[in-house]
Rosetta silent file (secondary structure, phi, psi, omega in degrees, C-alpha in Angstrom):
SEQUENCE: XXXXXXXXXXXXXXXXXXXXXXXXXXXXXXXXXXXXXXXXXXXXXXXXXXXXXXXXXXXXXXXXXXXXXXXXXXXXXXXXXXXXXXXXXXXXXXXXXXXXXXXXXXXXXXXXXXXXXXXXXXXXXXXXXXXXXXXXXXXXXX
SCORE:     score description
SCORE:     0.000 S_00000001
   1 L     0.000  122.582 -179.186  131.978   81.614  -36.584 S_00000001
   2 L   -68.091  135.990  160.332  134.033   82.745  -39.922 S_00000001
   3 L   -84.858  171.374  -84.827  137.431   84.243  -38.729 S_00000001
   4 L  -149.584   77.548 -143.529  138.230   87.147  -39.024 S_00000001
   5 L   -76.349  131.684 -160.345  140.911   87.905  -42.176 S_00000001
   6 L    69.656   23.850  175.046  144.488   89.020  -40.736 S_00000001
   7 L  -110.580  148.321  168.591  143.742   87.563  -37.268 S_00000001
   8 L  -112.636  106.629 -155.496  145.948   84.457  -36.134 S_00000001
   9 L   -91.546  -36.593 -169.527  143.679   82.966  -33.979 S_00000001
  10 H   -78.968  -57.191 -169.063  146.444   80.145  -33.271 S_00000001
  11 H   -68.362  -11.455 -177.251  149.091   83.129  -31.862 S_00000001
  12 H   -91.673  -10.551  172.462  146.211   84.779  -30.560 S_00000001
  13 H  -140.593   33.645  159.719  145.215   82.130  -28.003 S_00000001
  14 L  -159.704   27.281  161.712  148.195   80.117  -27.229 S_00000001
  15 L   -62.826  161.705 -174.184  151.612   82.720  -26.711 S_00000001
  16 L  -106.964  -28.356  165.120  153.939   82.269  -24.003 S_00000001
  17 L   -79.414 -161.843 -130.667  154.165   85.795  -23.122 S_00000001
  18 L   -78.370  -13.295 -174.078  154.359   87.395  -19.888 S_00000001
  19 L   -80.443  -20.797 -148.954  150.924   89.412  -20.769 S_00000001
  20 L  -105.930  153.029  151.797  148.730   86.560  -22.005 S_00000001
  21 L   -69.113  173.444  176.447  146.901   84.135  -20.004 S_00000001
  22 L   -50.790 -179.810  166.012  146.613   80.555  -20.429 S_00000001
  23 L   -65.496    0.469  155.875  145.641   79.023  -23.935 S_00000001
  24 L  -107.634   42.111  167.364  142.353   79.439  -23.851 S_00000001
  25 L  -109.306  150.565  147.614  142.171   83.288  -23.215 S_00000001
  26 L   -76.780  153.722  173.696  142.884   85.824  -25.247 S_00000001
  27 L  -127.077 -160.204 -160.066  145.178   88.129  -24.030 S_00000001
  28 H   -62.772  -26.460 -161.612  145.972   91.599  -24.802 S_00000001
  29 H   -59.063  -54.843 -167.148  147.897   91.278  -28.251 S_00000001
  30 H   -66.744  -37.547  153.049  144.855   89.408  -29.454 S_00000001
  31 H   -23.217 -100.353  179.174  142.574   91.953  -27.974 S_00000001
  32 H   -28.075  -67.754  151.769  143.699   94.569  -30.135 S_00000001
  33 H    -7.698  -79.696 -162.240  144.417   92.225  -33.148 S_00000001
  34 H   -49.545  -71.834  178.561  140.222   92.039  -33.035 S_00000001
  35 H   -40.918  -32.383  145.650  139.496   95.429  -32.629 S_00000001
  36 H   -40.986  -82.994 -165.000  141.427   96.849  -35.411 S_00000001
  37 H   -47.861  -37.639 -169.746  140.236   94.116  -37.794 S_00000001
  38 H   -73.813  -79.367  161.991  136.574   94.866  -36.410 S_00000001
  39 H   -26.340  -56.127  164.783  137.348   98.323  -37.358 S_00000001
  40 H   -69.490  -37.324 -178.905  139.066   97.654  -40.849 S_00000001
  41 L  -105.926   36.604 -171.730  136.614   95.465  -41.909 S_00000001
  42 L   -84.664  127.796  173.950  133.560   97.313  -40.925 S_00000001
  43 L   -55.078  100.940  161.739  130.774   97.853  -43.885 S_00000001
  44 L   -64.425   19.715  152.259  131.222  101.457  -44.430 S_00000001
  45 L  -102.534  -12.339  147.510  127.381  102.337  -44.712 S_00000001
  46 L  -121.989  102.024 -171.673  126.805  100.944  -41.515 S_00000001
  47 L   -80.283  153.935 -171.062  129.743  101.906  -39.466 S_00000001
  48 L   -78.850  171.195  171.126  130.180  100.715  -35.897 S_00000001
  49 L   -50.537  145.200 -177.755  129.061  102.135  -32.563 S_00000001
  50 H   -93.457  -63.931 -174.475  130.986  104.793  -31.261 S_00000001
  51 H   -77.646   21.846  179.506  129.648  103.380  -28.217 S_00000001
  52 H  -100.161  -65.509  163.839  130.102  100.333  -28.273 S_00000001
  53 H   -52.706  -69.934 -171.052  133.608  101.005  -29.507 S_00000001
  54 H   -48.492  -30.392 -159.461  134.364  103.269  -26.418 S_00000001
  55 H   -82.430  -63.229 -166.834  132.890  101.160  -23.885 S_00000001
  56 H   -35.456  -41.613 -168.827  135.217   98.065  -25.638 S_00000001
  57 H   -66.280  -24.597 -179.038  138.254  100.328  -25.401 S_00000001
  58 H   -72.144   -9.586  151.919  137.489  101.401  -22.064 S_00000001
  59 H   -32.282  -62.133 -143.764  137.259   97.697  -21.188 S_00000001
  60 H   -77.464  -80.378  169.983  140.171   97.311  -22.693 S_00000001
  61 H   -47.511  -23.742  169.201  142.177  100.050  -20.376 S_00000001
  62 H   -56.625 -115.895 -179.397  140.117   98.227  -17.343 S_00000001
  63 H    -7.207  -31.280 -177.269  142.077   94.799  -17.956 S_00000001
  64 H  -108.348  -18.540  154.230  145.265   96.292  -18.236 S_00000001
  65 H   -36.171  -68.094 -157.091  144.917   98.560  -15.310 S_00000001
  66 H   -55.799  -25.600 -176.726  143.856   95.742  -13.400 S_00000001
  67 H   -63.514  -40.250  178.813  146.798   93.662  -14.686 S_00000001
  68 H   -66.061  -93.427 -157.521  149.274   96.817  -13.711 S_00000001
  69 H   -44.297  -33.973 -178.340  147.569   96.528  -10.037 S_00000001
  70 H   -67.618  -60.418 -172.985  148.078   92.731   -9.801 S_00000001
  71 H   -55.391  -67.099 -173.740  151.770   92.732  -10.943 S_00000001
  72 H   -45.158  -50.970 -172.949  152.127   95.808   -7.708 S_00000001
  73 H   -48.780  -68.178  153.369  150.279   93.643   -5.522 S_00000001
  74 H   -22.799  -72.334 -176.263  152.534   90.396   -6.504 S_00000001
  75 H   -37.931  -78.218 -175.503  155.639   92.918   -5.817 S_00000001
  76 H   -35.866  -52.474 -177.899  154.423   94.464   -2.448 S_00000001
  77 H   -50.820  -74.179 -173.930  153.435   91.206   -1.144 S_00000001
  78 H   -82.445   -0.345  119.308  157.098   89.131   -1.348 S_00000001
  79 H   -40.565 -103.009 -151.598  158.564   93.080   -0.350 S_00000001
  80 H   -85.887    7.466  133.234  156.956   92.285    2.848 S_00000001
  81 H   -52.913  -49.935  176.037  157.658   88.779    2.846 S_00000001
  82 H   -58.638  -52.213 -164.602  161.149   89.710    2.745 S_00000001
  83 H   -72.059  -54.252  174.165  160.832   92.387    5.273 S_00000001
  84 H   -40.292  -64.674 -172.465  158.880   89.496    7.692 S_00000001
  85 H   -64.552  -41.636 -165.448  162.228   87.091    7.181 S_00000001
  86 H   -37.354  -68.295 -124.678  165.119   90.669    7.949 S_00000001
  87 L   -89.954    4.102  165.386  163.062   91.086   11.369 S_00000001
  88 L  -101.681  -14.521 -175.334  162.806   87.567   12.634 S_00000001
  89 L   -85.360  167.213 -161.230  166.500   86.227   11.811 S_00000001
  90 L    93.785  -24.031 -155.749  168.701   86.409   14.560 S_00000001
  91 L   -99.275  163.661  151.684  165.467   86.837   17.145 S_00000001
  92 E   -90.257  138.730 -155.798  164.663   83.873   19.346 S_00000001
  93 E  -125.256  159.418  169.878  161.021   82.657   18.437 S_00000001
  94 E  -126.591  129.193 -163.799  158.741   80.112   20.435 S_00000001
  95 E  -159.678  141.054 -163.653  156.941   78.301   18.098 S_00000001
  96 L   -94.345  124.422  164.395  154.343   74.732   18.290 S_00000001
  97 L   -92.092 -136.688 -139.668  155.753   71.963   15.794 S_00000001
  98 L   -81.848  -38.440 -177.174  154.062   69.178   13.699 S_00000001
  99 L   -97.151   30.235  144.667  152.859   67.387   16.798 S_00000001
 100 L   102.221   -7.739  166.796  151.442   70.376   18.885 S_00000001
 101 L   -68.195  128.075 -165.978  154.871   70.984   21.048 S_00000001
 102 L   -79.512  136.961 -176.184  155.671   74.397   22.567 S_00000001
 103 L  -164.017  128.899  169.809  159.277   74.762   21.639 S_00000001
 104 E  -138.148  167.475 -142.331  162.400   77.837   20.826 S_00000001
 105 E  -177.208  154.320  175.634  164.772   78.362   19.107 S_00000001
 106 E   -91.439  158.251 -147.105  166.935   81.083   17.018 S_00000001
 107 E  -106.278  123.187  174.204  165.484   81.975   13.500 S_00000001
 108 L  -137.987   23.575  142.463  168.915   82.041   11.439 S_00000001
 109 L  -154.937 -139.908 -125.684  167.404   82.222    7.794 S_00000001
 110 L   121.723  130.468  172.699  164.188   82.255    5.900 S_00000001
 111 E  -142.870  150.778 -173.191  163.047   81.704    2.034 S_00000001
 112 E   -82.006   95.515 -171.214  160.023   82.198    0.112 S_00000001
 113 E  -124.971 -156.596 -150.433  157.873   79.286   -1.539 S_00000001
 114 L   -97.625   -4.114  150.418  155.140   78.730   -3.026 S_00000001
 115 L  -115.912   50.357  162.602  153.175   78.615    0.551 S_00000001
 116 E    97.758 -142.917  179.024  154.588   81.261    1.683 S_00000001
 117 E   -92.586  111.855  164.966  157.313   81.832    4.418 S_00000001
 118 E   -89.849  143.710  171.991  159.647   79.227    5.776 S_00000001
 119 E  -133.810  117.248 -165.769  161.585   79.999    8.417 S_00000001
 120 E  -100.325  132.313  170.043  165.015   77.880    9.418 S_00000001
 121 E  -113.040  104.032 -163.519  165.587   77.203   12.819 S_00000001
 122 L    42.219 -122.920 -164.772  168.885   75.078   12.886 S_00000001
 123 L   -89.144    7.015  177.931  168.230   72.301   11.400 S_00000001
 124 E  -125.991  175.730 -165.041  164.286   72.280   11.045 S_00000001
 125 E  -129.612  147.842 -171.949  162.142   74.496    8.968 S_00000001
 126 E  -141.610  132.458  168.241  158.735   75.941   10.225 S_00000001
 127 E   -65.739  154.838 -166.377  156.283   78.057    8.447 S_00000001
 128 H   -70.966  -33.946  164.337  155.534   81.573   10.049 S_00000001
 129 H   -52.509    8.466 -169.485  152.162   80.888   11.209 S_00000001
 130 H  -114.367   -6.855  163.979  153.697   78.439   13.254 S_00000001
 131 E   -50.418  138.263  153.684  155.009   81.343   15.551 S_00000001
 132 E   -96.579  -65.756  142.289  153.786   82.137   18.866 S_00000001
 133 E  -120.089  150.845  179.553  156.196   84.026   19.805 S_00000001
 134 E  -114.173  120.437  174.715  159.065   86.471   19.301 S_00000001
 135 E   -74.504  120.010 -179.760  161.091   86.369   22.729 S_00000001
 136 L   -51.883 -171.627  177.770  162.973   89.619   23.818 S_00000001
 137 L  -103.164    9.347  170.410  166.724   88.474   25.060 S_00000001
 138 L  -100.254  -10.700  177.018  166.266   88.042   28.699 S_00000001
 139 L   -80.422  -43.418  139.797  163.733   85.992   27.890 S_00000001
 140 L   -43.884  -14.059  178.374  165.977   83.837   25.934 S_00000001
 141 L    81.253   -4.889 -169.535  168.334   83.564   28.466 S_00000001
 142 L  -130.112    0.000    0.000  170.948   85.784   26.350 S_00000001
């Protein structure tokens, strides 16, 4: 396939920004980049599809929607990570560790990684799924 004259096919599949996908995608820049060129360098006695062109642009608004929705999603998500760490530190928790023992203790921080929610109990660290329970304070003994 002949490229395409003004497109930079090497910036068009291997940027570092935050919009683009890995190096072998195009991403949005590069999108656009085509379509234009597709557009400038169209035979004018056979001109392109209008509908062909609408459905690409409307593609085109698809992808970045979806991109918009992703980004919220991302947000919302470690928002209620965050909220999940406020409303357990401080409580006493009952919780099974690595070898299947019922055991509790107070939850006095939490952080975020890249599986999800840790939660430190003194000196050990337990993922949230490892909860059983959250004990009221008579139940706790305090």
């Amino acid at each position: 396939m002949d490229p395409i004259p003004g497109i930079n096919t090497q910036t068009a599949t291997s940027g570092t920004g935050a919009n683009e996908g890995p190096a072998n995608e195009l991403g949005k820049g590069a999108f656009l980049q085509l379509l234009v060129a597709q557009l400038r360098y169209q035979n004018p006695l056979e001109p392109a599809d209008s509908q062909q062109f609408m459905a690409q642009t409307a593609q085109f608004t698809s992808v970045e929607k979806l991109e918009e929705i992703a980004a919220s999603m991302a947000s919302l998500t470690k928002n209620d990570d965050l909220a999940t760490i406020g409303n357990l530190v401080g409580k006493q928790v009952q919780y099974r560790d690595s070898i299947g023992n019922l055991l509790d203790a107070k939850v006095t921080a939490g952080k975020i990684d890249s599986n999800g929610i840790k939660l430190v109990l003194g000196e050990d660290e337990i993922r949230v799924d490892d909860i059983v329970a959250v004990l009221a304070a008579t139940d706790a003994g305090g």
